[in-house]
N, C-alpha and C positions, 0 to 999 in steps of 0.2 A: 528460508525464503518464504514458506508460508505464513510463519508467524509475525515477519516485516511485512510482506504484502495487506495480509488482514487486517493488521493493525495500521498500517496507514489508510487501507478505503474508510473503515472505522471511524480513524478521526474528521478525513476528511469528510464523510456523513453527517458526522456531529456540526460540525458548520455550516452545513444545508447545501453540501457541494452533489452535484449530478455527475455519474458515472461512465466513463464509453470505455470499453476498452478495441484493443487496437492495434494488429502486425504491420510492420512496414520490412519489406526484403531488400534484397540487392539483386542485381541484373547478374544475368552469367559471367561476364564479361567486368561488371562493375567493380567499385573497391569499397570493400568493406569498413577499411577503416576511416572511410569519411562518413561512416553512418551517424555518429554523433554532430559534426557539424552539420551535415544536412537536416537531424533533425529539430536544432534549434533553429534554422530558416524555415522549416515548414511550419512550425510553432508561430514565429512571427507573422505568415502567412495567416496562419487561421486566427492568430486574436486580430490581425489589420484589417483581414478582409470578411472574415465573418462574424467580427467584431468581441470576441469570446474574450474580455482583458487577460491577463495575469490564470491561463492553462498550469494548471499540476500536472506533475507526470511521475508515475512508477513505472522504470524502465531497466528492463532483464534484456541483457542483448547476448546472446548464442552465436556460435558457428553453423549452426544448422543449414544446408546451403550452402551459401556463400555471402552471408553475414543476416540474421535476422533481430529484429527489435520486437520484441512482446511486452504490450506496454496495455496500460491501465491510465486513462488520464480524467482529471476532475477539476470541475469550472465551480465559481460561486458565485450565482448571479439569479435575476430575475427569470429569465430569456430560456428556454428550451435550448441544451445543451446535445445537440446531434452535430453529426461531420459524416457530409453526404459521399457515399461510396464513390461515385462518382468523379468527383472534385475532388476527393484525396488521390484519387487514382493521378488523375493527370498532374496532379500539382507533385507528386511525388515524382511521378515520371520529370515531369521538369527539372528537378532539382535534382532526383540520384539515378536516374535512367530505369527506376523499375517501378511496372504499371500494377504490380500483384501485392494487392493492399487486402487488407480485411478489418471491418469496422462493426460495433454494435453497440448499442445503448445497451449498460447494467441497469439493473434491479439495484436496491439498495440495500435489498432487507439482508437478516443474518445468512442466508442459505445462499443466495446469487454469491454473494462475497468468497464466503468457502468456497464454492465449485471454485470458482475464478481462481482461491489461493491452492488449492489441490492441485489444479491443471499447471499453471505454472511449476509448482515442485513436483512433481511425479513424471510428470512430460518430459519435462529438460533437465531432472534428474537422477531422477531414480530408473528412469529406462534410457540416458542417455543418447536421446535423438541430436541432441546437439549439445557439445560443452559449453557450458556456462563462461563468458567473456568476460562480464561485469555485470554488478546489477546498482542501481541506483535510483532516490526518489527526492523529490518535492521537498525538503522538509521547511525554510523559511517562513512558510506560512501555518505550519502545523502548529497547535494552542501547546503540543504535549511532546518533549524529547524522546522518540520509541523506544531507542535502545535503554537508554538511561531510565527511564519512564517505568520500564517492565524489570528491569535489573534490580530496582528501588523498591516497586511491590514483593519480588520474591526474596529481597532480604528481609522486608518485613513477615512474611508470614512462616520464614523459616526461625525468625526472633519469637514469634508466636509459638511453634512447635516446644523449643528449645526450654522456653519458659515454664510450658506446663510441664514438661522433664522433670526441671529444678523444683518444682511445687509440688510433683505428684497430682497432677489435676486428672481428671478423667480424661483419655484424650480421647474419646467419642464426642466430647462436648468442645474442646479444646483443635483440634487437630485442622490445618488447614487443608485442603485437597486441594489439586491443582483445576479442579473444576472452579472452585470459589477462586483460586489466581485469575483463571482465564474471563471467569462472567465480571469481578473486579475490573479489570484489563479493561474490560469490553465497554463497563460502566464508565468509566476513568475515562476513555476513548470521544465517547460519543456526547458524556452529561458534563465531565470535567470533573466529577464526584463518585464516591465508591465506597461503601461500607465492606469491611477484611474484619470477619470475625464481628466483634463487637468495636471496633476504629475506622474512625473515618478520615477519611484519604480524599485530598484535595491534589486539583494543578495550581503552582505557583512558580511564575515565570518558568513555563515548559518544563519542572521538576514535578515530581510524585512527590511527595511527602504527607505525613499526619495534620489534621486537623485540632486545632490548638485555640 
């Protein structure tokens, strides 16, 4: 989870998207599993009426309670990207009978993102406050396929290892670490572009691949 979560604020960064992340509950009483369609009406809600087009959403929905949504959402536009406490509250209430929202504007830099990816994996997983239901995100609009995207670089730089095996290279000079996957990754993410070793690594049509 943390390494989908990152890497989608990441890209979505790289397109010049603003950050809020975002819980939405259920009532005592309420049902959980219409949490998904309620939440594509309040979505519709906030781009008609607060005029936010075409809302991203990274969304981890838990049992916690009695159904919670821990979400991450990202706009790309001119306009100042906030959703007032307030008015979610009620507009939630309207739609799934529950007024206990929590909302914030992110930071975009490297360090806001981690906390943000941390909190998600270690809260709802690793100490098991609430099981994990589904998790799901945005991807349509993303420049870079994540899964395919990251699976592409680390056969690349496991081809790299493998090579200087077969040569006898120095592998102090040779040897990829999964730091240089991850700042790659990061570069890949944000620029579209990524130097691995001494190769460079473009997006072409939402793939990783070598530049040629």
């Amino acid at each position: 989870m943390f390494q989908r979560l990152t890497s989608w604020c990441f890209e979505a960064v790289g397109r010049g998207c603003a950050l809020v992340r975002l819980d939405l509950t259920t009532a005592t009483d309420g049902k959980a599993d219409l949490l998904r369609l309620h939440l594509q009406e309040l979505r519709r809600r906030v781009e008609r009426v607060l005029g936010f087009a075409h809302v991203e959403m990274f969304t981890v929905e838990t049992s916690e309670g009695n159904g919670v949504l821990h979400m991450v959402w990202a706009h790309e536009g001119p306009q100042s990207f906030y959703i007032p406490q307030d008015w979610l509250s009620d507009q939630w209430t309207q739609i799934h009978g529950a007024p206990v929202v929590w909302v914030r504007k992110m930071r975009v830099d490297r360090k806001d993102i981690k906390c943000v990816g941390r909190y998600f994996a270690l809260q709802y997983l690793s100490d098991q406050r609430g099981a994990l239901v589904r998790m799901s995100w945005s991807w349509w609009r993303s420049r870079v396929a994540l899964a395919r995207g990251w699976e592409a670089l680390k056969r690349a730089g496991r081809k790299r290892d493998e090579a200087a095996t077969w040569t006898g290279c120095n592998p102090d000079f040779t040897t990829v670490t999964m730091n240089d996957l991850v700042c790659a990754w990061e570069a890949i993410l944000r620029e579209g572009t990524a130097v691995l070793g001494d190769t460079l690594f473009v997006v072409r049509g939402r793939d990783v691949g070598e530049a040629f």
